[in-house]
N, C-alpha and C positions, 0 to 999 in steps of 0.2 A: 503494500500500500504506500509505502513511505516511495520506493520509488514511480509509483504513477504520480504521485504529486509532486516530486521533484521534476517530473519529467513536463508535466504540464506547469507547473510553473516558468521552467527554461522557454518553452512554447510560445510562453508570453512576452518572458525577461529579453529572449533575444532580440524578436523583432523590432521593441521597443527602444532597445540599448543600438541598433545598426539603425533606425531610423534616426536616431536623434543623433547621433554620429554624423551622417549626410545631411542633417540638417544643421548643425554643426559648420560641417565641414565648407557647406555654401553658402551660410551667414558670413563666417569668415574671408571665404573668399568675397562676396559680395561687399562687403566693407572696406576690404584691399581696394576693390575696384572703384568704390565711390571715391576714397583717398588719394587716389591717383586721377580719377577725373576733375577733383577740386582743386592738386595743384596742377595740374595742367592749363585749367581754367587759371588760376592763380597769374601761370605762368604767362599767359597768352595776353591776360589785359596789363600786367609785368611790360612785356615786347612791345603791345601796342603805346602805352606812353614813353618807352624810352625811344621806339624810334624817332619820333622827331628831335627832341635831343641829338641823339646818335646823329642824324642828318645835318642839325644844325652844326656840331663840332665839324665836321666835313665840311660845312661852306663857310665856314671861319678857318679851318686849316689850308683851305683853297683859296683864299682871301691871302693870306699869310705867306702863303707861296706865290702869289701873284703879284704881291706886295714888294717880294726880295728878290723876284728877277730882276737880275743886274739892268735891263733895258727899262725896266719903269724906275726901279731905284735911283736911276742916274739921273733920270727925268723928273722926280720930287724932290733928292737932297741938293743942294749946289753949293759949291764953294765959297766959305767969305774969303777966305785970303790967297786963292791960290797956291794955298801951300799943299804938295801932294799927300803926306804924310798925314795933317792932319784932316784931308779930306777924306782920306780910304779910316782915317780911326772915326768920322763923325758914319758916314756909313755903314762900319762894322756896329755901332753904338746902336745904331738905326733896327739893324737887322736884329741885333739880342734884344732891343727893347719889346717888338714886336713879337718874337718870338716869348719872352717872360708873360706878354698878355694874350696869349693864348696856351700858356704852360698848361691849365685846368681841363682843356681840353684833351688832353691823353687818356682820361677816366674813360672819356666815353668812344675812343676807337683805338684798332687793333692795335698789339704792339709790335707790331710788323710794318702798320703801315705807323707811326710815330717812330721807329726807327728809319724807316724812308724818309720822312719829312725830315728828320735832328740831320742825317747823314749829308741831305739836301743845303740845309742851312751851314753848315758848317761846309761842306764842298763851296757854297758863294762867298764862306768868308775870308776861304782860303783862296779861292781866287783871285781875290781884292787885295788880299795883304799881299800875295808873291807878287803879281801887275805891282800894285807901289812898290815894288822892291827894287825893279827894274829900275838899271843905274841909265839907259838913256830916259826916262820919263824925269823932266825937272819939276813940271807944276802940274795942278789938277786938271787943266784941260787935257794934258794930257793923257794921264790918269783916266780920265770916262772916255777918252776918243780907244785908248789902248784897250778897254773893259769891252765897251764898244764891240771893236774890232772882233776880238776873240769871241763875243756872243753870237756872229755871224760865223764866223769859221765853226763853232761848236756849239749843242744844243744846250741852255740853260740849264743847272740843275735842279731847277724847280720844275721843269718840264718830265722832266721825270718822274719825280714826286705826285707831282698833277696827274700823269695819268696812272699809276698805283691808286691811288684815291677815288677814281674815277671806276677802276676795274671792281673795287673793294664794294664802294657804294652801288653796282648794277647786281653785287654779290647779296647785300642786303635787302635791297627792293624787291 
């Protein structure tokens, strides 16, 4: 007797103990799943506000480089004294000033493409310093006709920069 009621007892206990397992088992999973649909959602209205951000540091970075191409640069800063020496230091001054105000901007793009841009900037400064170096160049006209020169024979190195940023931003859109 003792084992027919053990035996229908189990009869009961098991079905009972494997459904609530499966149930269980897909409460669980189903909670993983909401958890992952909320931050995803999370994540997506995340994306959606920073991209304009994200955009804008790119047309301030691309500003920035349009800014210290030696051919505009030459054409905003101009010499008081004709002295060359201290015209290529008032445009080196020029370019890191511009470059400090838009430092903040590295947060919001890659660091690939903000190693382009730093490599960019610093390639136009050392351009400027070695040109004034040049022992036939006496004064500043000469100094931006020589700067000049060389921007035609060779492509700016914010042209480059420009179009990494370019390629980056069609990557995000």
């Amino acid at each position: 007797m003792d084992l027919d009621r053990i035996i229908e007892l189990l009869s009961y206990t098991i079905p009972s103990v494997v459904t609530g397992l499966v149930a269980y088992y897909f409460f669980v999973n189903h909670t993983k799943n909401e958890q992952q649909k909320l931050k995803l959602s999370l994540l997506k209205e995340n994306q959606k506000k920073a991209l304009p951000i994200k955009l804008q540091a790119y047309e301030r970075m691309t500003l920035f480089l349009e800014r210290i191409n030696p051919s505009n640069l030459l054409i905003r800063i101009t010499s008081v004294n004709n002295d060359k020496n201290a015209y290529a230091v008032s445009i080196v001054n020029s370019i890191e000033q511009e470059f400090e105000h838009n430092l903040a901007q590295q947060i919001y793009i890659s660091n690939e493409c903000w190693n382009v841009i730093v490599a960019s900037k610093n390639t136009t400064i050392q351009l400027i310093t070695n040109t004034s170096k040049l022992e036939n160049i006496t004064n500043a006209q000469e100094l931006r006709e020589a700067i000049l020169t060389k921007m035609i024979e060779v492509s700016p190195p914010s042209k480059t920069a420009l179009a990494f940023i370019k390629n980056e931003v069609k990557d995000i859109i």
